[in-house]
NUGU-190145 format. One record per residue (C-alpha): residue in three letters; residue number from 1; x, y, z. Coordinates in steps of 0.05 Angstrom, whole numbers, plus 5000, padded with zeros to 4 digits. Example, Ala and Ser with C-alpha at 12.3 -4.5 7.8 and 13.67 -1.06 7.14 Angstrom:
REM NUGU-190145
<atom residu="ALA" num="1" px="5246" py="4910" pz="5156"/>
<atom residu="SER" num="2" px="5273" py="4979" pz="5143"/>
END
This chain:
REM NUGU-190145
<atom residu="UNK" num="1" px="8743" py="6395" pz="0945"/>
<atom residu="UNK" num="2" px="8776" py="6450" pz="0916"/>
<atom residu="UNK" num="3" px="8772" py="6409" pz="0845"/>
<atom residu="UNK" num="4" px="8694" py="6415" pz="0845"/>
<atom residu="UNK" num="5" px="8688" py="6488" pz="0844"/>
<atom residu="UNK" num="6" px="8747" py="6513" pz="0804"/>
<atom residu="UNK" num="7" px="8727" py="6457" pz="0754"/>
<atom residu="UNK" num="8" px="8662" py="6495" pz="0752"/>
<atom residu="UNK" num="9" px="8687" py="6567" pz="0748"/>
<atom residu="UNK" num="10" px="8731" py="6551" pz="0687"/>
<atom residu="UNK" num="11" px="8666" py="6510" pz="0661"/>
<atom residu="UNK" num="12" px="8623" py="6571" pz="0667"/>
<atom residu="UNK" num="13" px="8674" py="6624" pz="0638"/>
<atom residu="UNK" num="14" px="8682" py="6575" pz="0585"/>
<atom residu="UNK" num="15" px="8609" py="6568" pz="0574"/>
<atom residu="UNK" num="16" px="8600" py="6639" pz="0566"/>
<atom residu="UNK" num="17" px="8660" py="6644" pz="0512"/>
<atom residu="UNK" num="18" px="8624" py="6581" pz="0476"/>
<atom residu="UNK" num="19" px="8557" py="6613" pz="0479"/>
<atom residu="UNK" num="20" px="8584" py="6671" pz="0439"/>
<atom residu="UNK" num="21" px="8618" py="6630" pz="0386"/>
<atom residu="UNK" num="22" px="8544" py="6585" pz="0386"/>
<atom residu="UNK" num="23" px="8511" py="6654" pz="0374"/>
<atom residu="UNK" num="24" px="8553" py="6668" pz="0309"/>
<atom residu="UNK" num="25" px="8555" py="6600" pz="0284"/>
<atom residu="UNK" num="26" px="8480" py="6573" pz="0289"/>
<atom residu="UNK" num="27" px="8459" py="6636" pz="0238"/>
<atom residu="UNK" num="28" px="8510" py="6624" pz="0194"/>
<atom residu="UNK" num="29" px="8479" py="6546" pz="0193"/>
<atom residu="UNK" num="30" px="8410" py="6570" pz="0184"/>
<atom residu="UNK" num="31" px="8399" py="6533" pz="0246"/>
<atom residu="UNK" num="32" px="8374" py="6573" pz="0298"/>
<atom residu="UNK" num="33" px="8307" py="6578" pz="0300"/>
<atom residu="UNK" num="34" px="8299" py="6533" pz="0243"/>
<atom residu="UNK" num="35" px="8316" py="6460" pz="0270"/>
<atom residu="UNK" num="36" px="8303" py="6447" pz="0340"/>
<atom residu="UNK" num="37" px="8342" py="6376" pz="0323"/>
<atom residu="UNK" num="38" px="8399" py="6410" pz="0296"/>
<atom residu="UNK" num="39" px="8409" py="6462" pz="0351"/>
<atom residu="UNK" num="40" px="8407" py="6402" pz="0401"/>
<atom residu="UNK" num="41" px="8448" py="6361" pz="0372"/>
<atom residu="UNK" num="42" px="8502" py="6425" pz="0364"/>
<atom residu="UNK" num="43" px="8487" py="6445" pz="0429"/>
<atom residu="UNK" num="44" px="8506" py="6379" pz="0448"/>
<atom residu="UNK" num="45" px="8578" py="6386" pz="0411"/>
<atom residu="UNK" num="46" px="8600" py="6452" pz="0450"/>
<atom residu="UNK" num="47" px="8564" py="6423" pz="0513"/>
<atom residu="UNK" num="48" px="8612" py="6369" pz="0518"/>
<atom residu="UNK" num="49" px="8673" py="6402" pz="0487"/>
<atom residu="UNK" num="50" px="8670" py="6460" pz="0543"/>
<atom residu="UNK" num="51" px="8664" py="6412" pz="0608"/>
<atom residu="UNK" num="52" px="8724" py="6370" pz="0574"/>
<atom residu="UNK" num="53" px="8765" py="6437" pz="0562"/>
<atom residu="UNK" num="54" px="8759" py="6456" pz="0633"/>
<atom residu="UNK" num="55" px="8775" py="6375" pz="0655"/>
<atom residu="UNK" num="56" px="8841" py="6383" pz="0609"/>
<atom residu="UNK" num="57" px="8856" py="6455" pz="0647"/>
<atom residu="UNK" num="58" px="8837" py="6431" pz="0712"/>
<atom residu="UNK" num="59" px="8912" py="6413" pz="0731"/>
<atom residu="UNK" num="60" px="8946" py="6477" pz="0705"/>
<atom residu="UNK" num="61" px="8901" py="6527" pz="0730"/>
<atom residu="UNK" num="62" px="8890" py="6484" pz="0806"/>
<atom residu="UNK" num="63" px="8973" py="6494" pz="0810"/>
<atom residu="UNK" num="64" px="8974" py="6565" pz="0793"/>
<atom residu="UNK" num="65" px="8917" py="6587" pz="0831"/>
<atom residu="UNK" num="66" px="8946" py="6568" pz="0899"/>
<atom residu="UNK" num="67" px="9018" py="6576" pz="0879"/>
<atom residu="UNK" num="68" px="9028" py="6501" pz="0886"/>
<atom residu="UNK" num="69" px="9098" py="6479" pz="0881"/>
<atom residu="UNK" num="70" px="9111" py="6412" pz="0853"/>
<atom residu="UNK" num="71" px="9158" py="6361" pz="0894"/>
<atom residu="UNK" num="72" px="9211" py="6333" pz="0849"/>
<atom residu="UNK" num="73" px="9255" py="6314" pz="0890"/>
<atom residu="UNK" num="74" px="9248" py="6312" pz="0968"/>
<atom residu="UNK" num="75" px="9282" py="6363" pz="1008"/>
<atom residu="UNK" num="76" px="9276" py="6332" pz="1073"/>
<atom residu="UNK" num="77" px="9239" py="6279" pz="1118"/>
<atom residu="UNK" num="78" px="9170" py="6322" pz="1106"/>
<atom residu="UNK" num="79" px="9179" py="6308" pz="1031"/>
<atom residu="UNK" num="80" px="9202" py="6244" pz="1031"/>
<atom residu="UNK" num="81" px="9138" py="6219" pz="1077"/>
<atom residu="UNK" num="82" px="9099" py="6252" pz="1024"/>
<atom residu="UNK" num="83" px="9125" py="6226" pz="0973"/>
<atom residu="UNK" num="84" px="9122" py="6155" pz="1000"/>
<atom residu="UNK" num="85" px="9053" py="6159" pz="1022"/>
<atom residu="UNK" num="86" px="9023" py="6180" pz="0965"/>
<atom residu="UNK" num="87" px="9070" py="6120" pz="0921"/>
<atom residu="UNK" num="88" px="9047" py="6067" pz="0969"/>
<atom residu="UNK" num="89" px="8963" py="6098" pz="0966"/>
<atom residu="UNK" num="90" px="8964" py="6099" pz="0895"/>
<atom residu="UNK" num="91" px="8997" py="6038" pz="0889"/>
<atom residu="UNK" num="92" px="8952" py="6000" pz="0932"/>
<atom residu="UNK" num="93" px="8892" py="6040" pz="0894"/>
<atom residu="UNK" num="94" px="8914" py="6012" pz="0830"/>
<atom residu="UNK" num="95" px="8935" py="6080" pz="0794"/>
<atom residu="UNK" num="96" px="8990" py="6125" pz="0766"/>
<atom residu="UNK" num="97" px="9033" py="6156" pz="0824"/>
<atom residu="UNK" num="98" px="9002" py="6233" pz="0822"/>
<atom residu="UNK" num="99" px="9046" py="6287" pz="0831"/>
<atom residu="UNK" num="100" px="9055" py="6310" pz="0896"/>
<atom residu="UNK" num="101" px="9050" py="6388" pz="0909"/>
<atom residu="UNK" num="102" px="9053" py="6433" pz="0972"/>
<atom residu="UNK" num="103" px="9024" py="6502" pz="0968"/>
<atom residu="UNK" num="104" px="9034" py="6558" pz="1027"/>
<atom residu="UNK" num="105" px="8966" py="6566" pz="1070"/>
<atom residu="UNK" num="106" px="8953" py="6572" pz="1148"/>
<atom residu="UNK" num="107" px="8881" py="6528" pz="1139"/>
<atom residu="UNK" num="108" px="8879" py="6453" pz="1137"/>
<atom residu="UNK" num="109" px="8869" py="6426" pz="1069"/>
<atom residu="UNK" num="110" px="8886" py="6379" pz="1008"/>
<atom residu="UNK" num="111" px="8856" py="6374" pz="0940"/>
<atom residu="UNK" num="112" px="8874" py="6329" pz="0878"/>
<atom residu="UNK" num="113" px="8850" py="6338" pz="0805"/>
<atom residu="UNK" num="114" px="8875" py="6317" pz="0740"/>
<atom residu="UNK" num="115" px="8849" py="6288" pz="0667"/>
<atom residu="UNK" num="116" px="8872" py="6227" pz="0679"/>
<atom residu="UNK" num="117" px="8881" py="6178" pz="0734"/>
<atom residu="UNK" num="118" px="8945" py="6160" pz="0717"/>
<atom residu="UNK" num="119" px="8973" py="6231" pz="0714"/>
<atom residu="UNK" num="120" px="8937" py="6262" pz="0771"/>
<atom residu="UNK" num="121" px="8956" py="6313" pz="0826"/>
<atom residu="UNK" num="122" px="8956" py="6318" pz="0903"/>
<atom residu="UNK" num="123" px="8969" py="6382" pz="0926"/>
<atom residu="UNK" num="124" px="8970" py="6400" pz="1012"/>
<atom residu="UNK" num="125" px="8973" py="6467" pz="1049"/>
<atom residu="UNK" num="126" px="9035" py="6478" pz="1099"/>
<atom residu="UNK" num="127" px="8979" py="6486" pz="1150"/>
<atom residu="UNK" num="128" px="8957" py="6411" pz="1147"/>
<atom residu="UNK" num="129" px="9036" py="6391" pz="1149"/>
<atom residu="UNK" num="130" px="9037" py="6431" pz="1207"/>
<atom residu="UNK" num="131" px="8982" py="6412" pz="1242"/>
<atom residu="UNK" num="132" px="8957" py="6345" pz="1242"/>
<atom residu="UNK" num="133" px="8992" py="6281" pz="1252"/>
<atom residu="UNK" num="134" px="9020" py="6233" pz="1204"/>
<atom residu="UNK" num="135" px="8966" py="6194" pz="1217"/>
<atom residu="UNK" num="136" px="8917" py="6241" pz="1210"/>
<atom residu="UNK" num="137" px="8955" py="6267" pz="1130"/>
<atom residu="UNK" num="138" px="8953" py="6205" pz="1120"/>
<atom residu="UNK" num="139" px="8881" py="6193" pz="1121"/>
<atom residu="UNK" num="140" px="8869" py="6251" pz="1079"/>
<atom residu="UNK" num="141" px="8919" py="6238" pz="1032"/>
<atom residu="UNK" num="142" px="8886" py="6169" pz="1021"/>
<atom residu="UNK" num="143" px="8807" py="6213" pz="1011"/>
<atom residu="UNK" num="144" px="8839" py="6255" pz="0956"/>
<atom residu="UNK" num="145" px="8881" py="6186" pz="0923"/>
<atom residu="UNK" num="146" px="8802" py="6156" pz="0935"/>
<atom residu="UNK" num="147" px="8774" py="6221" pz="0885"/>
<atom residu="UNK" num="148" px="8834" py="6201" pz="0828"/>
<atom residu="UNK" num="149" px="8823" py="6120" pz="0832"/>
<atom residu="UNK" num="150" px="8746" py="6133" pz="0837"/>
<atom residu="UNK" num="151" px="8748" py="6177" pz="0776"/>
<atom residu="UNK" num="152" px="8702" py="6229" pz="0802"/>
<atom residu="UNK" num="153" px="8729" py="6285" pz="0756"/>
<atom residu="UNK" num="154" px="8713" py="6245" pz="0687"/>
<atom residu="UNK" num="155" px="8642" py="6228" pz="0715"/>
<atom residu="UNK" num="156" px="8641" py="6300" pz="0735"/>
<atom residu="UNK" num="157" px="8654" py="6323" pz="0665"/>
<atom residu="UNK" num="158" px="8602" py="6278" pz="0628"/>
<atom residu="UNK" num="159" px="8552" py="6304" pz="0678"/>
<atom residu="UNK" num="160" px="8569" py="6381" pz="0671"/>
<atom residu="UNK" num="161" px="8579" py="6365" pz="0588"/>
<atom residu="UNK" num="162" px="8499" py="6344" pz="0596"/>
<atom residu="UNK" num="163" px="8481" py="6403" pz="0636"/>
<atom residu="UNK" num="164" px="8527" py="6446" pz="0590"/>
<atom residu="UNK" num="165" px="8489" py="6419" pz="0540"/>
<atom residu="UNK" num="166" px="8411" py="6430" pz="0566"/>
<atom residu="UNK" num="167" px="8438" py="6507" pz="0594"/>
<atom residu="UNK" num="168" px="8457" py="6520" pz="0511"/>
<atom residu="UNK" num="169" px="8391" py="6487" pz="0486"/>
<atom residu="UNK" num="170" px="8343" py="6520" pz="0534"/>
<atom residu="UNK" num="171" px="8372" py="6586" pz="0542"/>
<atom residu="UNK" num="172" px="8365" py="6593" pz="0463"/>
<atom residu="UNK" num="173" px="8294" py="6559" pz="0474"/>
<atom residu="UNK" num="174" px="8275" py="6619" pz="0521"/>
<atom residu="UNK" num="175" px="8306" py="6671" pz="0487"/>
<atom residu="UNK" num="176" px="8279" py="6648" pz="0423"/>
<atom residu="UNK" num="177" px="8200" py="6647" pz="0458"/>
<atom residu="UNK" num="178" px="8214" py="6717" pz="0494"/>
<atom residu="UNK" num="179" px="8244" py="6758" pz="0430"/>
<atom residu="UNK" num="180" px="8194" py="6732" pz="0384"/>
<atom residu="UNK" num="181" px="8169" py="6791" pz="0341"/>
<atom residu="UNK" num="182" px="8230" py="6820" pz="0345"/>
<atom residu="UNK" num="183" px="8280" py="6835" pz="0298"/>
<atom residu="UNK" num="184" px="8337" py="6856" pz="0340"/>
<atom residu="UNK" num="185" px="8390" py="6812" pz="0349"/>
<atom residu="UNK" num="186" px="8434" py="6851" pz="0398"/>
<atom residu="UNK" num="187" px="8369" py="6843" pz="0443"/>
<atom residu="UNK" num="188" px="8371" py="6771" pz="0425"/>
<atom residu="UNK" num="189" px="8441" py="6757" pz="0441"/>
<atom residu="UNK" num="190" px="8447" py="6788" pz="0510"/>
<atom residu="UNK" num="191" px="8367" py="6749" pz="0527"/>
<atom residu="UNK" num="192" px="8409" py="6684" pz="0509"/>
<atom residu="UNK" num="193" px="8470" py="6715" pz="0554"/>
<atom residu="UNK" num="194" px="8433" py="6725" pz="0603"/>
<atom residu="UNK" num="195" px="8393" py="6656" pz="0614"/>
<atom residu="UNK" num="196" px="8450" py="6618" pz="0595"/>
<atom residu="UNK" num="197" px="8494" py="6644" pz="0653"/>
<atom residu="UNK" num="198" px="8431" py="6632" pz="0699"/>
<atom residu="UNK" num="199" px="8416" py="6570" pz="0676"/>
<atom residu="UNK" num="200" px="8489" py="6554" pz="0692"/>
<atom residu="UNK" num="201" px="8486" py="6573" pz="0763"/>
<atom residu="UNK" num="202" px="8429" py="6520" pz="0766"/>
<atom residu="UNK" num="203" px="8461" py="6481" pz="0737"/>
<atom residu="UNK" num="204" px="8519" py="6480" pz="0795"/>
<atom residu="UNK" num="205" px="8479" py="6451" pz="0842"/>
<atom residu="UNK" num="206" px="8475" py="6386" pz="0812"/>
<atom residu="UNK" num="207" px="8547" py="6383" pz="0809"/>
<atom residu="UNK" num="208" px="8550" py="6408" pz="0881"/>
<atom residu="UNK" num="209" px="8503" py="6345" pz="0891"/>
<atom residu="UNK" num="210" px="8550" py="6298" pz="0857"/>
<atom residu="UNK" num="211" px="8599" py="6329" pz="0892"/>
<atom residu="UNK" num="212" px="8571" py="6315" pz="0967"/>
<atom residu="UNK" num="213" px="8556" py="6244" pz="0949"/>
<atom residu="UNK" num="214" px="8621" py="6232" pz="0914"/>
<atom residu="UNK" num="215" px="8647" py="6257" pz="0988"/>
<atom residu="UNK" num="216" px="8619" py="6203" pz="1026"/>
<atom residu="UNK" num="217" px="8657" py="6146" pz="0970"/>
<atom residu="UNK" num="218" px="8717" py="6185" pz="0984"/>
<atom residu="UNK" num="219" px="8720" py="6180" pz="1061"/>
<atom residu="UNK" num="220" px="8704" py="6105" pz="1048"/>
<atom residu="UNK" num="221" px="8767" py="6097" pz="1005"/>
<atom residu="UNK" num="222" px="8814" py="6134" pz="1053"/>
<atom residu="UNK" num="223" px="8796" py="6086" pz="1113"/>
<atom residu="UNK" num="224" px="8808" py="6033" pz="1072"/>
<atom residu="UNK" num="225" px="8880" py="6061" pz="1042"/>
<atom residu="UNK" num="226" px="8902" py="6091" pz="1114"/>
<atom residu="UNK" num="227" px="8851" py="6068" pz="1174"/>
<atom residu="UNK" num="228" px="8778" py="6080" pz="1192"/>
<atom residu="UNK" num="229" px="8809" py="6108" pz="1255"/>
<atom residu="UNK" num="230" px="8861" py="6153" pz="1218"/>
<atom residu="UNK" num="231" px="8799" py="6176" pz="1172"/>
<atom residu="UNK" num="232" px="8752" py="6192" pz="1226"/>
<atom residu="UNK" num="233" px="8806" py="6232" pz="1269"/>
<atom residu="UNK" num="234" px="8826" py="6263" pz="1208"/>
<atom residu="UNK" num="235" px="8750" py="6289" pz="1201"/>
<atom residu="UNK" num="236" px="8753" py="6307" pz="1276"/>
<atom residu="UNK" num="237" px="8813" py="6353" pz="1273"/>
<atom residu="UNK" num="238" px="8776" py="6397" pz="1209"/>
<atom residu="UNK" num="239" px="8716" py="6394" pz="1256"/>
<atom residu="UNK" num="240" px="8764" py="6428" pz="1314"/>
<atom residu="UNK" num="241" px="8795" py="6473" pz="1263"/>
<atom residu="UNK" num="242" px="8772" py="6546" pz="1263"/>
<atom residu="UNK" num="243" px="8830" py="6574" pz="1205"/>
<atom residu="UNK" num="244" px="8794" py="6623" pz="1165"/>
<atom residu="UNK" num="245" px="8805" py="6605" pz="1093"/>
<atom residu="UNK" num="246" px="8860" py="6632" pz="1062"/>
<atom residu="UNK" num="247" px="8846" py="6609" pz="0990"/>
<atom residu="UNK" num="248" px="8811" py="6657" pz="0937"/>
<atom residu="UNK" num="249" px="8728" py="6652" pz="0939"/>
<atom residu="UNK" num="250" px="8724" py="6602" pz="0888"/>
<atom residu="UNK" num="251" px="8782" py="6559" pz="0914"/>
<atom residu="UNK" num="252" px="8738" py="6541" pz="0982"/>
<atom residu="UNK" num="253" px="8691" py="6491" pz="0955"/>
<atom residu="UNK" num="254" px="8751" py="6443" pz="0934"/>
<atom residu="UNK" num="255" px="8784" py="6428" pz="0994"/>
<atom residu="UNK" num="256" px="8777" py="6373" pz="1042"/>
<atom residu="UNK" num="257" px="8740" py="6407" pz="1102"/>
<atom residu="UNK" num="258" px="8689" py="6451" pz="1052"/>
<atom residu="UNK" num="259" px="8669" py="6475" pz="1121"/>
<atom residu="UNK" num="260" px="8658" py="6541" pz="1094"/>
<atom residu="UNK" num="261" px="8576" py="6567" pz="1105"/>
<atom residu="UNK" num="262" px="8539" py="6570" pz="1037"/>
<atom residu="UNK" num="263" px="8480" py="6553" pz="1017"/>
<atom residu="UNK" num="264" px="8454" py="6481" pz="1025"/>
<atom residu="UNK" num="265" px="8446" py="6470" pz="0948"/>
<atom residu="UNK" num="266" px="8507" py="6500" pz="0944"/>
<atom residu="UNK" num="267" px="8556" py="6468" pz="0986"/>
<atom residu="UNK" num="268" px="8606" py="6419" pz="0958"/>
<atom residu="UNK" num="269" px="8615" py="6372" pz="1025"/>
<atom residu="UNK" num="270" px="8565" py="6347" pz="1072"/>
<atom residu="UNK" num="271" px="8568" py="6371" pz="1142"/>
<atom residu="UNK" num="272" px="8634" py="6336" pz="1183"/>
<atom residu="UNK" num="273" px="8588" py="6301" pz="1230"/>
<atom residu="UNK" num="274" px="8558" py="6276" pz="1174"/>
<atom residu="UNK" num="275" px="8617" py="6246" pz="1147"/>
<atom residu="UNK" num="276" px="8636" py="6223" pz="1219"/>
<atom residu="UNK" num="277" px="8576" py="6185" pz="1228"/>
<atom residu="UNK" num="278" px="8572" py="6151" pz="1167"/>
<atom residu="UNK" num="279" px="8649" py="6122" pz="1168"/>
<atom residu="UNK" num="280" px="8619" py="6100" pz="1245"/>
<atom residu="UNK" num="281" px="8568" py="6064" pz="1218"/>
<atom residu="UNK" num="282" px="8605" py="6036" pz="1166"/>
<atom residu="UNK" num="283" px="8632" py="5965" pz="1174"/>
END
């Protein structure tokens, strides 16, 4: 999901700006290295503030990152299926009717993100209009409607605002135990730089973990808004689908297939057959 991992790009360069303002502000409080309480508890403060900054952004920066172009009125019978499908999904899921958005990419995917449930938005590449069924859109439009009723980016933010928060205490606990004896801050400030972006990247792969269970609910919810047969062929046709990616690096991770190779702790979807088998086994 393409949410996931632009969610966490804009979390980490937010982070980073945060960390810089934290470094200013706990000497001024007499705090750091005085109060291991009080740095918590601040830590805690521009933890949770930076993950919800980059939940409120989500939205904005998803649309102008793939050039998505909102539908506001259908153009033709494309648009108006769309449209409908989407109504009827989130109707029957029990939310706010997201906006619907197409963006122009040869591959085969969909993503949705958004603050809030009720003002959410599903955006799909021309590819997947172009080549799978209605049947098949339809099942993945019901996964990404599944993500928006499930709220899986809210739960995603209160876990990255803890992990925002640990990667601020600890990287200030580690600078703090390596520059001891040392009077030079500059030294000090790129040691806490430096840990706090690494303990960020570590702090990725739980999210990526959320993110491939989260995956699994989501498959779940679009057999149940469009078919268990829709949602497994749907599955099948990424499975057959050998597009390169045409969206930027960090874009991959958010988009239905995630098929892209990375890492295991790394990756934001299980593998297809995974998937496959699991809505198989599923009654």
């Amino acid at each position: 999901m393409k949410r996931i991992f632009l969610f966490l790009a804009t979390n980490l360069a937010i982070l980073m700006v945060l960390g810089v303002v934290l470094s200013i502000l706990l000497p001024a409080l007499g705090i750091e290295g005085q109060s291991t309480a009080g740095l918590l508890v601040i830590s805690a403060v521009f933890g949770m503030g930076g993950s919800f900054i980059s939940l409120a952004m989500s939205k904005w920066i998803a649309k102008r990152s793939v050039g998505a172009q909102v539908i506001e009125q259908a153009r033709g019978p494309e648009e108006a299926w769309l449209l409908d499908t989407v109504r009827g999904q989130a109707e029957k899921a029990g939310i706010g009717v997201p906006e619907v958005a197409v963006y122009d990419s040869p591959e085969i995917n969909a993503f949705a993100t958004g603050m809030n449930k009720n003002k959410a938005l599903v955006a799909v590449s021309s590819g997947l209009l172009r080549s799978m069924t209605r049947d098949e859109a339809e099942a993945v439009l019901g996964h990404e409607i599944s993500h928006i009723a499930n709220g899986d980016m809210v739960t995603l933010a209160l876990i990255q605002g803890v992990l925002n928060t640990f990667v601020f205490f600890f990287a200030r606990i580690a600078a703090s135990a390596i520059s001891r004896g040392s009077d030079n801050r500059f030294v000090y400030f790129m040691t806490v730089m430096a840990f706090q972006f690494i303990f960020g990247i570590l702090a990725s792969t739980i999210v990526m973990w959320f993110s491939r269970r989260r995956e699994f609910r989501a498959d779940q919810g679009g057999a149940y808004l469009a078919g268990k047969q829709k949602m497994i062929a749907a599955l099948q046709r990424l499975q057959g689908d050998q597009q390169e990616s045409q969206l930027d690096g960090q874009l991959v991770a958010f988009g239905i297939s995630g098929k892209r190779a990375m890492a295991a702790l790394f990756m934001s979807h299980p593998p297809l057959e995974q998937r496959i088998a699991a809505l198989r086994a599923s009654t």
